[in-house]
C-alpha positions in Angstrom: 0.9 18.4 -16.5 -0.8 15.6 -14.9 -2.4 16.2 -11.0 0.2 15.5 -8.6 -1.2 12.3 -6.0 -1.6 13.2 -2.7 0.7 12.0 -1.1 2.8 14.3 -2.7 2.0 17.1 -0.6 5.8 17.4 0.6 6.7 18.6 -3.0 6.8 22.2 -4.5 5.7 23.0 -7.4 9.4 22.7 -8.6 9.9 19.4 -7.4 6.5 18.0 -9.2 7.5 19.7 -12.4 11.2 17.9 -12.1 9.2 14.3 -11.6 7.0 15.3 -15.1 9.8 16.3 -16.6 12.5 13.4 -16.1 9.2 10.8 -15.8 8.2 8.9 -19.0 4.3 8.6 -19.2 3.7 4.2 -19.8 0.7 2.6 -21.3 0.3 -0.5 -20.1 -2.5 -3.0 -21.0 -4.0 -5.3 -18.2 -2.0 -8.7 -17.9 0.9 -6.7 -18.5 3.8 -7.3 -15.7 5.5 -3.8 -14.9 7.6 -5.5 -12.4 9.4 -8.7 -11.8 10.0 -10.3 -8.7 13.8 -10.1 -7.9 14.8 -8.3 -10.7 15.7 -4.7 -9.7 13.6 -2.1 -11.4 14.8 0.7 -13.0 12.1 2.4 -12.2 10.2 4.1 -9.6 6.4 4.2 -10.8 3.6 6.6 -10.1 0.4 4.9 -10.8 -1.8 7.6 -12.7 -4.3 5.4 -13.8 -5.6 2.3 -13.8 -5.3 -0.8 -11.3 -2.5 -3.2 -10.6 -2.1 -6.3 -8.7 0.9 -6.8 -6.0 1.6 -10.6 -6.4 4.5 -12.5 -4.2 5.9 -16.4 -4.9 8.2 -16.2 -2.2 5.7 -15.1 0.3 3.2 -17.6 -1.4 0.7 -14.3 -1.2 -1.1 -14.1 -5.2 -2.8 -11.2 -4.3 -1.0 -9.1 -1.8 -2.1 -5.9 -2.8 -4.4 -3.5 -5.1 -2.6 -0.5 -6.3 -4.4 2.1 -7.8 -4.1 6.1 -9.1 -2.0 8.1 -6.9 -0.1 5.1 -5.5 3.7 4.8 -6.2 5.1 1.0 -7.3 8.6 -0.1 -6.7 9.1 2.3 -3.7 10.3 -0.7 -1.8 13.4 -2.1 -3.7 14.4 2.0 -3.7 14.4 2.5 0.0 16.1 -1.1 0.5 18.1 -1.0 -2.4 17.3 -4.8 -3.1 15.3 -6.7 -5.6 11.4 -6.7 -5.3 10.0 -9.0 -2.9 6.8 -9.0 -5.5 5.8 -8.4 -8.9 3.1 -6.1 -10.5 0.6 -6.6 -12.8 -1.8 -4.4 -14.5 -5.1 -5.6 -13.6 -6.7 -3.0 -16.1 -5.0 -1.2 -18.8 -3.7 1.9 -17.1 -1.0 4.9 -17.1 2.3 5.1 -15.7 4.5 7.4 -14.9 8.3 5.9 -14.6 11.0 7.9 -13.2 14.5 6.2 -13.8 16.2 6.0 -10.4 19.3 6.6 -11.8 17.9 9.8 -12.4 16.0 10.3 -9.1 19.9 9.3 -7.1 21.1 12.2 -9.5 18.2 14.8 -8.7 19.2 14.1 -4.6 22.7 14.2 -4.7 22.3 17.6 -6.6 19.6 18.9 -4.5 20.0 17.6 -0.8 16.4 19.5 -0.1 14.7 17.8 -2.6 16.3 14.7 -1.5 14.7 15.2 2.0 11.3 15.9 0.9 11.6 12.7 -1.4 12.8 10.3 1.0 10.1 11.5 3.6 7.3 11.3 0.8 8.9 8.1 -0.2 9.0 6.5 3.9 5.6 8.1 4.6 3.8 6.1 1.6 5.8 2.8 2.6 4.7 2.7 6.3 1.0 3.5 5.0 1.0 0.5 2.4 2.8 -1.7 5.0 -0.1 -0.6 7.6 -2.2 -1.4 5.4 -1.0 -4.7 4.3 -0.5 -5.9 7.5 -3.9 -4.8 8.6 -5.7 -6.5 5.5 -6.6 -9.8 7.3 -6.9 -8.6 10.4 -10.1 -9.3 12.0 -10.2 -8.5 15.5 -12.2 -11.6 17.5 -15.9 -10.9 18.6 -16.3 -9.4 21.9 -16.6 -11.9 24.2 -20.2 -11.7 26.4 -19.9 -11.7 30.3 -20.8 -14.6 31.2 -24.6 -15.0 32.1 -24.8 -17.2 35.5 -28.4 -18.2 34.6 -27.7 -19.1 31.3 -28.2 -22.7 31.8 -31.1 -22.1 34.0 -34.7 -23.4 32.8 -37.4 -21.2 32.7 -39.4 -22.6 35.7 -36.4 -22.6 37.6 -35.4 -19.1 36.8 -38.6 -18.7 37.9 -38.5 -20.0 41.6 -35.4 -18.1 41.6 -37.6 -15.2 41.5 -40.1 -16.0 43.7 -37.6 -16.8 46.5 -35.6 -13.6 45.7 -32.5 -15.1 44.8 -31.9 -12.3 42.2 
């Protein structure tokens, strides 16, 4: 069984084992698109290997994001139940695990624990990557110096200034 990502840490040893067992591991080659902008996935991925590129037309953003091992995809559209604001490409070839989230919906209405632990795993991961994002251009301004009143002073008058014991 593969390593469980870290962010997994809300999950048993049960609940990891159900994800392996109902997940389908995914080859995918870089170029590939593993989802489509607008077009509901089917899937909720866990990235195992490999990188993948977050790209958005409607936000005009090409490169949103770099996604790589131990990083879900398609955790969005799930919490909002809408289509994908983006799609993903593999940069690299890589390995996927897809869970169906028919199967996931299924899994939570059966096991209202498990549902818990998912949907916190699931919200905790989402406010990360949208810290994240956000934070990605985000380059605080230089610290401003106090001004220096002699600043614009020359030399020799800086100088007097001295002499007279201005300072």
């Amino acid at each position: 069984m593969p390593t469980v990502p870290p962010y997994l840490k809300e999950f048993g040893d049960e609940d990891a084992r159900w994800l392996h067992e109902h997940g389908t591991l995914v080859r995918v080659r870089a170029g590939d698109k593993v989802i489509t902008e607008g077009v509901p996935p089917e899937h909720i991925w866990v990235v195992l290997d490999g990188e993948f590129r977050v790209s958005s037309e409607g936000m005009n953003d090409p490169d949103m994001l770099r996604v790589k091992a131990g990083e879900l995809l398609g955790e969005m559209s799930y919490i909002n139940r809408s289509p994908p604001g983006a799609s993903v490409f593999a940069v690299s070839d890589g390995v996927l695990l897809a869970v169906r989230r028919a199967d996931l919906d299924a899994q939570i209405a059966q096991d209202p624990e498990f549902g818990s632990r998912f949907r916190k795993v699931l919200m905790d991961f989402a406010v990360n990557r949208m810290w994240l994002y956000n934070r990605r251009d985000w380059n605080p301004p230089p610290p401003t110096p106090d001004p220096d009143p002699y600043a614009e002073l020359k030399v020799h008058e800086l100088i007097e200034k001295l002499l007279r014991g201005e300072f």
